[in-house]
MOPAC internal coordinates of N, CA, C and O (Angstrom, degrees):
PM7 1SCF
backbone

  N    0.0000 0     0.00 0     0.00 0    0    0    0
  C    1.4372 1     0.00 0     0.00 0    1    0    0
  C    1.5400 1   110.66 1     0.00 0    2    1    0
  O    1.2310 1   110.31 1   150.50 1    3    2    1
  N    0.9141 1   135.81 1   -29.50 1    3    2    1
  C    1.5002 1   166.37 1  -159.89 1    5    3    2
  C    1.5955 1    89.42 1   -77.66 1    6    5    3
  O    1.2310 1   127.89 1   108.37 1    7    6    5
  N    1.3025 1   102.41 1   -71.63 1    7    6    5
  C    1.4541 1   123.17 1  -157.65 1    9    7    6
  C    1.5884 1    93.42 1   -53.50 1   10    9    7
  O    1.2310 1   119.60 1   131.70 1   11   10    9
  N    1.4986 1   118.36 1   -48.30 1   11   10    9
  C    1.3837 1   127.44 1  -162.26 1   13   11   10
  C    2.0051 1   101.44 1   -68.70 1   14   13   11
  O    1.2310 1   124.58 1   159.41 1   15   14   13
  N    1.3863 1   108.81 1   -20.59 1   15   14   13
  C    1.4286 1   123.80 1  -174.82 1   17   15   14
  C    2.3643 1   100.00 1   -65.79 1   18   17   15
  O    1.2310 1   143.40 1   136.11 1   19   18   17
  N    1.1852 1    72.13 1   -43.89 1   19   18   17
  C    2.0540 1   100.73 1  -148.16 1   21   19   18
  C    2.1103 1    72.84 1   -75.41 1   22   21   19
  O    1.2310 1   120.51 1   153.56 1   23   22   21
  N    1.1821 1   116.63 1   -26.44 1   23   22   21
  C    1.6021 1   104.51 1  -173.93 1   25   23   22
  C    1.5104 1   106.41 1   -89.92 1   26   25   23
  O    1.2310 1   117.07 1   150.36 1   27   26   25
  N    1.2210 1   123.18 1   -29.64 1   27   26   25
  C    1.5691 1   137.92 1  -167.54 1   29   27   26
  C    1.6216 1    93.76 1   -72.71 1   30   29   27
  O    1.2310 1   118.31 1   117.44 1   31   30   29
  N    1.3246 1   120.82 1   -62.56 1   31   30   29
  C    1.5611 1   133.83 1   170.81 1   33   31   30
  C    1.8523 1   103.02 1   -38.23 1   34   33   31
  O    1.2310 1   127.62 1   118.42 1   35   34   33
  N    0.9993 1   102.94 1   -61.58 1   35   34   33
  C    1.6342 1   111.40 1  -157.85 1   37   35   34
  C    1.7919 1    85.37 1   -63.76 1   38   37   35
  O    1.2310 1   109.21 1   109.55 1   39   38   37
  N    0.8009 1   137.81 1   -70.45 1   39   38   37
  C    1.6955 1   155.45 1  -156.22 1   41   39   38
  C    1.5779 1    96.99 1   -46.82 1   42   41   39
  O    1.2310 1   125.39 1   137.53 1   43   42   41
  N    1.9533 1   107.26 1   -42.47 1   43   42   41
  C    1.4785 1   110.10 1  -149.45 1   45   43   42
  C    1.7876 1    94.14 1   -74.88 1   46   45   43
  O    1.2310 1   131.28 1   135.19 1   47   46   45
  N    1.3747 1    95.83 1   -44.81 1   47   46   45
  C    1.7574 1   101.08 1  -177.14 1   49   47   46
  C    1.2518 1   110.08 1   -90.40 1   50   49   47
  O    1.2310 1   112.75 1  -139.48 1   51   50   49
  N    1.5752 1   131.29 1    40.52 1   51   50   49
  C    0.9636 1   139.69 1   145.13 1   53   51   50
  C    1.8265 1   109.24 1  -102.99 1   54   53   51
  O    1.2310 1   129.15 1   136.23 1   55   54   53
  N    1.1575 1    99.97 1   -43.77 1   55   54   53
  C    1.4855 1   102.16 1   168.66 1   57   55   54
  C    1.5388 1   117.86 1   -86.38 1   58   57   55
  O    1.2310 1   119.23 1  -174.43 1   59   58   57
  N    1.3528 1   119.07 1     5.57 1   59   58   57
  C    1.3346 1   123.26 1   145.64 1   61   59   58
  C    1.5760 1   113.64 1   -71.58 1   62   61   59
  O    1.2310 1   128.09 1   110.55 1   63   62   61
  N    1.0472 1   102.03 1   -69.45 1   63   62   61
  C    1.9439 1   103.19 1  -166.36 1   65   63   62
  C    1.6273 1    98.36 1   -44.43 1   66   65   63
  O    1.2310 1   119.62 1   131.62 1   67   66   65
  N    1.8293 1   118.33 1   -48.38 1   67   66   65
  C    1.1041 1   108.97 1  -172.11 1   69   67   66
  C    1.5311 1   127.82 1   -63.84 1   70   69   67
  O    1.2310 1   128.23 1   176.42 1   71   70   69
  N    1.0764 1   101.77 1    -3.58 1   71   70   69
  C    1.4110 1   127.61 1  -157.31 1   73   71   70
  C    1.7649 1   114.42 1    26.00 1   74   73   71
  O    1.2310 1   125.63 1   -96.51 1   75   74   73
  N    1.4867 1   106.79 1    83.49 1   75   74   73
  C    1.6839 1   113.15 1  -161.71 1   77   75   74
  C    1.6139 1    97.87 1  -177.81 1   78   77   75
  O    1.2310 1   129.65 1   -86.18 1   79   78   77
  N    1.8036 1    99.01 1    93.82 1   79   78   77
  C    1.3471 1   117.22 1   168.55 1   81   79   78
  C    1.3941 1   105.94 1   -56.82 1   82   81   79
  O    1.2310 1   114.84 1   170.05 1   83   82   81
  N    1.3694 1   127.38 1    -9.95 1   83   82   81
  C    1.5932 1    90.99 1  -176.74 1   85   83   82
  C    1.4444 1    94.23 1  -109.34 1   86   85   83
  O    1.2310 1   105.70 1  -144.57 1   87   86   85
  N    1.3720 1   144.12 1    35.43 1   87   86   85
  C    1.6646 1   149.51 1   175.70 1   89   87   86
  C    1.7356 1    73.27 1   -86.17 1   90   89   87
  O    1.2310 1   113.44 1   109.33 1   91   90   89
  N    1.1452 1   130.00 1   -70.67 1   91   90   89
  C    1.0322 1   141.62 1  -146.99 1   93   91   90
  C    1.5795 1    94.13 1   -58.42 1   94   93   91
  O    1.2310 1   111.88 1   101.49 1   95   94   93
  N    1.1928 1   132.91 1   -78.51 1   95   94   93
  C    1.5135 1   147.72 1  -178.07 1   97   95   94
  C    1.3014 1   106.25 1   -22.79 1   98   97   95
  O    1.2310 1   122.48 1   119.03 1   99   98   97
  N    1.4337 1   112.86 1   -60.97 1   99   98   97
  C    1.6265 1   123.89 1  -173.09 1  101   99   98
  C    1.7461 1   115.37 1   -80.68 1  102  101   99
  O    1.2310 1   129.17 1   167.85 1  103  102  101
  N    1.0122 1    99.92 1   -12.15 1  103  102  101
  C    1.5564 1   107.46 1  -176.11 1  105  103  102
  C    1.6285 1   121.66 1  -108.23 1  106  105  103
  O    1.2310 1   128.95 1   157.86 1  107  106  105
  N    1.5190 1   100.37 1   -22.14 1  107  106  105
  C    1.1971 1   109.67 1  -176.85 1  109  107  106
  C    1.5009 1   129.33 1  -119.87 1  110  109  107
  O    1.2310 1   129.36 1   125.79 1  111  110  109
  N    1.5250 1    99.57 1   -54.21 1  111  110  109
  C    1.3453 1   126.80 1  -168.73 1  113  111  110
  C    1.6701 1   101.73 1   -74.27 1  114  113  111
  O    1.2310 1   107.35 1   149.41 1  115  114  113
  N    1.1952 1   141.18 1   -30.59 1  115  114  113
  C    1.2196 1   149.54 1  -159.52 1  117  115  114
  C    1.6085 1    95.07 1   -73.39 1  118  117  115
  O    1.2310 1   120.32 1    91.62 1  119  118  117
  N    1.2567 1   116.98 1   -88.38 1  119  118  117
  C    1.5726 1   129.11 1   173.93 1  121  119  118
  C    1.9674 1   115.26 1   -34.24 1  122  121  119
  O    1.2310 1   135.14 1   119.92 1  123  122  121
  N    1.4546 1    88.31 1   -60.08 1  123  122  121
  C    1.4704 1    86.64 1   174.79 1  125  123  122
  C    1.3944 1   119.43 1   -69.39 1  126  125  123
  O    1.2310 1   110.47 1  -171.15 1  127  126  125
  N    1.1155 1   135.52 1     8.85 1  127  126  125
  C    1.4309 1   126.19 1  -163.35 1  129  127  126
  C    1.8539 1    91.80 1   -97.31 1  130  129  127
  O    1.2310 1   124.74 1   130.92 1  131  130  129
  N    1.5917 1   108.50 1   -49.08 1  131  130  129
  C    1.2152 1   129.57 1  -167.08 1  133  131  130
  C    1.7294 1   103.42 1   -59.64 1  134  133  131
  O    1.2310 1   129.31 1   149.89 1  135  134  133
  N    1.4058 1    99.66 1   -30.11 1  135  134  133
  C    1.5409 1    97.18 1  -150.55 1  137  135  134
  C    1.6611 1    96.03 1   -88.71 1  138  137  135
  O    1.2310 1   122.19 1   166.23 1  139  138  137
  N    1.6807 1   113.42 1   -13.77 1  139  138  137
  C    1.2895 1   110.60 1  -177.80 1  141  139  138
  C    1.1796 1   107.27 1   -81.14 1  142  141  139
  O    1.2310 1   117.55 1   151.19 1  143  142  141
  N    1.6260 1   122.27 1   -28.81 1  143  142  141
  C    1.4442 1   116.23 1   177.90 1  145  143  142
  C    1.5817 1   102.66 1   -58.74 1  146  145  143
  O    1.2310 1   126.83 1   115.14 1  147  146  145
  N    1.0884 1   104.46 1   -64.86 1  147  146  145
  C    1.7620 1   110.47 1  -154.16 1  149  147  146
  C    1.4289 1   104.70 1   -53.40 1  150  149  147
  O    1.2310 1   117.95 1   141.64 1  151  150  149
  N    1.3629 1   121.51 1   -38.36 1  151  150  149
  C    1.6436 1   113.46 1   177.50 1  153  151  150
  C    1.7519 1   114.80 1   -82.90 1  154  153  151
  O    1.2310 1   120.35 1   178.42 1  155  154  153
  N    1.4146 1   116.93 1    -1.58 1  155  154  153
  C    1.4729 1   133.32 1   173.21 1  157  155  154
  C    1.9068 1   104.65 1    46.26 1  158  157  155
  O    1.2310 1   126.92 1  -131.82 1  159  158  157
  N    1.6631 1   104.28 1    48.18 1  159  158  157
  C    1.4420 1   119.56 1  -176.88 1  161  159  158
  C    1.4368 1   116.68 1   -94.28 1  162  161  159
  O    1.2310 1   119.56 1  -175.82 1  163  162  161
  N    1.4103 1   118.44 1     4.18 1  163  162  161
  C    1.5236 1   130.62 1  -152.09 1  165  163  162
  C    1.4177 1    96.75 1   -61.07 1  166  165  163
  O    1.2310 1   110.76 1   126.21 1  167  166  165
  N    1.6185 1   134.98 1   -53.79 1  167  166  165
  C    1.4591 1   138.66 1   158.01 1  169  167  166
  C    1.1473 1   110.80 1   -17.07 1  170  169  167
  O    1.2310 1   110.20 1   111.59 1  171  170  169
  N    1.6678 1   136.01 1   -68.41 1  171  170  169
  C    1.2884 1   146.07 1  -167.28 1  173  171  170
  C    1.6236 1   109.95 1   -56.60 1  174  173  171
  O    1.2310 1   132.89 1   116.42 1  175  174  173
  N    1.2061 1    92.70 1   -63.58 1  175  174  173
  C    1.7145 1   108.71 1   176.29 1  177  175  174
  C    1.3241 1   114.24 1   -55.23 1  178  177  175
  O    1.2310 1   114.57 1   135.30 1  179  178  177
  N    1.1936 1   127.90 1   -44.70 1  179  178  177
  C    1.5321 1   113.88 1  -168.12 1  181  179  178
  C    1.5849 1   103.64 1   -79.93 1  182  181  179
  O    1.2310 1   119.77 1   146.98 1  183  182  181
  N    1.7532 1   118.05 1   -33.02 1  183  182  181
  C    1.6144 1   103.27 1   164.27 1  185  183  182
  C    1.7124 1   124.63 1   -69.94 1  186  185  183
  O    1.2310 1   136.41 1  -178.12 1  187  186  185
  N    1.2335 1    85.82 1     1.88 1  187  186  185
  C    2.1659 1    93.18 1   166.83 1  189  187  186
  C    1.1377 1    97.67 1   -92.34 1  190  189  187
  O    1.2310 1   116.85 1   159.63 1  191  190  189
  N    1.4149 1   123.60 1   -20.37 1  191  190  189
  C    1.6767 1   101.32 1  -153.81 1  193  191  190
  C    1.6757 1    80.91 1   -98.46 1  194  193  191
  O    1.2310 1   107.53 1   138.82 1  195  194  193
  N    1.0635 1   140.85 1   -41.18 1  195  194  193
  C    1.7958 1   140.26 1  -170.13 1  197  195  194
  C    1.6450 1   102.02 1   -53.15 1  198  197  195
  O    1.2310 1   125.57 1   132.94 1  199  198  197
  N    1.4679 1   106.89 1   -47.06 1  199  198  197
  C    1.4731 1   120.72 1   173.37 1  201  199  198
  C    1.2273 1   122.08 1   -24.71 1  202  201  199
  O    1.2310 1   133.11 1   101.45 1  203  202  201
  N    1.5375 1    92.28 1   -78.55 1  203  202  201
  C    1.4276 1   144.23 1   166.71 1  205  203  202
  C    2.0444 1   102.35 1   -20.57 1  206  205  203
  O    1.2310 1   137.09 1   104.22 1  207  206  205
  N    1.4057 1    84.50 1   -75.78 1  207  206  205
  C    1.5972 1    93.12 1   177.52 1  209  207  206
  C    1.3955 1   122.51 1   -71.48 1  210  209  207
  O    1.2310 1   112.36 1  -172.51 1  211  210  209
  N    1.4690 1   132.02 1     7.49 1  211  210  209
  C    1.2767 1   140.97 1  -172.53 1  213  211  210
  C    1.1861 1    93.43 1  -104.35 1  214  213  211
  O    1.2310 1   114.53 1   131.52 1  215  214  213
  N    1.6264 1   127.97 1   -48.48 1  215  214  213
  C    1.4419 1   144.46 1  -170.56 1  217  215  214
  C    1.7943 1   103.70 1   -56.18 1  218  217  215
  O    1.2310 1   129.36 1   122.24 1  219  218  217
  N    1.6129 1    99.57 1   -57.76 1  219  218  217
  C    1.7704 1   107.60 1  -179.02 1  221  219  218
  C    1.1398 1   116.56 1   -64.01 1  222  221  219
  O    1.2310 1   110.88 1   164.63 1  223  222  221
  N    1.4515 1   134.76 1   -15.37 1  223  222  221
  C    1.1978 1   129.03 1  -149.91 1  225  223  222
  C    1.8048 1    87.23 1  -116.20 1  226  225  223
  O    1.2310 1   115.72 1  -179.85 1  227  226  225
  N    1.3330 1   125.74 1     0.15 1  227  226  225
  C    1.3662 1   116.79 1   168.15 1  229  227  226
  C    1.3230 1    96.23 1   -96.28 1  230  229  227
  O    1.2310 1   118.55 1   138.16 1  231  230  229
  N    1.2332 1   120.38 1   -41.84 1  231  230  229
  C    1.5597 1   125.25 1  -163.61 1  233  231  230
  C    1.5030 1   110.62 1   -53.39 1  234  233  231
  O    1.2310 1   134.25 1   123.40 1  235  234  233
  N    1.5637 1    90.05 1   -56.60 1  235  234  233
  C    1.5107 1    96.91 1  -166.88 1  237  235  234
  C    1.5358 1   107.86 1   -96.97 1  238  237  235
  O    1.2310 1   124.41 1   -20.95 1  239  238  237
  N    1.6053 1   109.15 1   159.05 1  239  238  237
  C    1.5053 1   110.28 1   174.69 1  241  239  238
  C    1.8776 1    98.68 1   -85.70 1  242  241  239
  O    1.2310 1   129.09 1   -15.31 1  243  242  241
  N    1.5137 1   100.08 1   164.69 1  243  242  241
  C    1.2932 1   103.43 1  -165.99 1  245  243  242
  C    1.6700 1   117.87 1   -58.19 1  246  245  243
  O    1.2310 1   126.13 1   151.41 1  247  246  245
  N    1.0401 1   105.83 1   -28.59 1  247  246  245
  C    1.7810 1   134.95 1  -173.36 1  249  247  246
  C    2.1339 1    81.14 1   -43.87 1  250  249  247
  O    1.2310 1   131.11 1   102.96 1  251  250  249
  N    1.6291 1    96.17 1   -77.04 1  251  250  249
  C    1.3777 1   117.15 1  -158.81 1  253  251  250
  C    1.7465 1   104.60 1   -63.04 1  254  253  251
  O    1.2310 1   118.12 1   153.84 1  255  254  253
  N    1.3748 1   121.19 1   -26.16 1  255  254  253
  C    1.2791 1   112.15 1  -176.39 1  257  255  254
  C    1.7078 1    94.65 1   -72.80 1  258  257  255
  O    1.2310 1   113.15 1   135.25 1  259  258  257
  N    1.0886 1   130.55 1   -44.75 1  259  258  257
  C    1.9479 1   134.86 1  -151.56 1  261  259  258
  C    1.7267 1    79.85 1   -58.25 1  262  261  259
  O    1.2310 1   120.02 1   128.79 1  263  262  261
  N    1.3782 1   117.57 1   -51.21 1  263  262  261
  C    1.4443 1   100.60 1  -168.88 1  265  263  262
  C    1.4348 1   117.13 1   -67.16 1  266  265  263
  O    1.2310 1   104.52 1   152.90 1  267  266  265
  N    1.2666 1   146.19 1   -27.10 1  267  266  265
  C    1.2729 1   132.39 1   173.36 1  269  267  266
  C    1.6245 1   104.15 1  -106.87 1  270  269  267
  O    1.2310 1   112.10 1   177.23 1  271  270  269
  N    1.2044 1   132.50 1    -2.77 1  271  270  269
  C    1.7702 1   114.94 1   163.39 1  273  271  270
  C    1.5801 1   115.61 1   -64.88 1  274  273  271
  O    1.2310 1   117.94 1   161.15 1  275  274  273
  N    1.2140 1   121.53 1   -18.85 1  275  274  273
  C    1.4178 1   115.29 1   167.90 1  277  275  274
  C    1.4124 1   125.89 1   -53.15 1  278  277  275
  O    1.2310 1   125.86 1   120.90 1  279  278  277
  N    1.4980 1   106.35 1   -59.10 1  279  278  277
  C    1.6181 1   112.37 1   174.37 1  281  279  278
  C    2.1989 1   107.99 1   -69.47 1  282  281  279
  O    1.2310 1   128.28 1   153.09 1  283  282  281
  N    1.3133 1   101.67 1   -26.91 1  283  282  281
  C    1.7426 1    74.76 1   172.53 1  285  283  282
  C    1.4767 1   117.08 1   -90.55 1  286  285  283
  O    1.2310 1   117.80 1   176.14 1  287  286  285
  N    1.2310 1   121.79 1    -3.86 1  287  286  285
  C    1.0557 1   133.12 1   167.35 1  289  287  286
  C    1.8265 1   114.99 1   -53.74 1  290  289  287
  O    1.2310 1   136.60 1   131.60 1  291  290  289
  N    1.7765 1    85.47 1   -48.40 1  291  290  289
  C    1.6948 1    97.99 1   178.40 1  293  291  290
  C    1.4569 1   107.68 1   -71.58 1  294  293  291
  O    1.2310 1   117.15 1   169.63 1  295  294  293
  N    1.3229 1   123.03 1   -10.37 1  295  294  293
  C    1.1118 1   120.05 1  -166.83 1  297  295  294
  C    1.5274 1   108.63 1   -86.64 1  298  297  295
  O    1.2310 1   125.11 1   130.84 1  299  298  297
  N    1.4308 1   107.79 1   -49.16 1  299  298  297
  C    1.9840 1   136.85 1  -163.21 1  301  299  298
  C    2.2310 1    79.37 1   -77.49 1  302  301  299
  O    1.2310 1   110.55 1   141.72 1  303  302  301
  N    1.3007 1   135.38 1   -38.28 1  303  302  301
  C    1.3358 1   115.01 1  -170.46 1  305  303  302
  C    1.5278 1   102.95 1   -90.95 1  306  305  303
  O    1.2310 1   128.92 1   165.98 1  307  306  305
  N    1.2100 1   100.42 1   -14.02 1  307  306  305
  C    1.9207 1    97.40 1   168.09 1  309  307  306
  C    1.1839 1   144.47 1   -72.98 1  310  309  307
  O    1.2310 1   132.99 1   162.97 1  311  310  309
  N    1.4794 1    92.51 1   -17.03 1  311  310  309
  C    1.7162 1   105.41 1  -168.89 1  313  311  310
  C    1.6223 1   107.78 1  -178.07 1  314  313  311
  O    1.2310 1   129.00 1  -170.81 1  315  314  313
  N    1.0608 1   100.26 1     9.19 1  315  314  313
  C    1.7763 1    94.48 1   149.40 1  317  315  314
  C    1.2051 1   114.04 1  -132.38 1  318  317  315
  O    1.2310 1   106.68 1   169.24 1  319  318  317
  N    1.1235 1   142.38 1   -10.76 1  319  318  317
  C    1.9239 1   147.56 1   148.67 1  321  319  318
  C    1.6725 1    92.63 1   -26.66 1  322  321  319
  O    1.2310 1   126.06 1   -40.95 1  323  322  321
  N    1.7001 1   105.96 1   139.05 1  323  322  321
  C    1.1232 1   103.27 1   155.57 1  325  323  322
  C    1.2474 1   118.67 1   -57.15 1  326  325  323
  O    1.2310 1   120.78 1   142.80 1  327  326  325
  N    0.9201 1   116.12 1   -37.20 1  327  326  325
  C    1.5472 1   114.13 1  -168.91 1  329  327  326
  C    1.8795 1   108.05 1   -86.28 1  330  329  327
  O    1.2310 1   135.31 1   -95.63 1  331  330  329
  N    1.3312 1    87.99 1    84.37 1  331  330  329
  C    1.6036 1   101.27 1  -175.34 1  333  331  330
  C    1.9259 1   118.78 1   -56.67 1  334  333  331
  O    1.2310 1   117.69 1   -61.79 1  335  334  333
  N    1.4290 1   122.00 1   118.21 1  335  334  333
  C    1.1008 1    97.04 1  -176.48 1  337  335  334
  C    1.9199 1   106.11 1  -108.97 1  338  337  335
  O    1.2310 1   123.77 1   -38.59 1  339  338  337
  N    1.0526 1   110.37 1   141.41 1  339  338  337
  C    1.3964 1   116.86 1  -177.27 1  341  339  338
  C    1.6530 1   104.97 1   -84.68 1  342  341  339
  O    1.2310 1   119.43 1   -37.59 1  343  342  341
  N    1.2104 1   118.70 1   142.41 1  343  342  341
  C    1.2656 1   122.60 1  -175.32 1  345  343  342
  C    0.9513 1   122.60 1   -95.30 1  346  345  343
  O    1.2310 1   107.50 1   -23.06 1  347  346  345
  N    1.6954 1   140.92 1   156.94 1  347  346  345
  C    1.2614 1   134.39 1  -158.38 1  349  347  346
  C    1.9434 1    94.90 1   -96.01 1  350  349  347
  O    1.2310 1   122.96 1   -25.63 1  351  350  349
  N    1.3997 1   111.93 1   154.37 1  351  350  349
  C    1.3774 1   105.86 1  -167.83 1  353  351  350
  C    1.1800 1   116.23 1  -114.97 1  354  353  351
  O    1.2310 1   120.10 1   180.00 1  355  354  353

């Protein structure tokens, strides 16, 4: 699960530098969306993902967080929102 954390990160500031929410969509969000249903972990994940953002927001100065909270943002409304959205394939 961890591992899937350390891939969400790597993906997000890849679709940061590229600056192109849908690098992110097609690369990331597709697989992971499915894989959160089927293991029914969405609880686990979204207190990684609060973590997650408590962790960046010491790390980084605010300047540097605005640039990558967009894509985890896309990430936390993709597939940890109750309102789960399934992606087109």
């Amino acid at each position: 699960m961890l591992k899937d954390w350390l891939l969400i990160v790597r993906y997000c500031a890849m679709a940061m530098l590229l600056n192109d929410t849908t690098f992110l969509q097609h690369r990331l969000l597709e697989w992971l969306t499915d894989l959160v249903q089927v293991h029914q972990r969405k609880t686990i994940d979204q207190k990684i993902y609060e973590l997650l953002q408590t962790q960046l927001q010491q790390l980084f100065k605010s300047e540097q967080m605005a640039l990558i909270a967009p894509f985890l943002e896309q990430v936390n409304n993709t597939f940890l929102q109750d309102n789960l959205v399934q992606l087109p394939r």
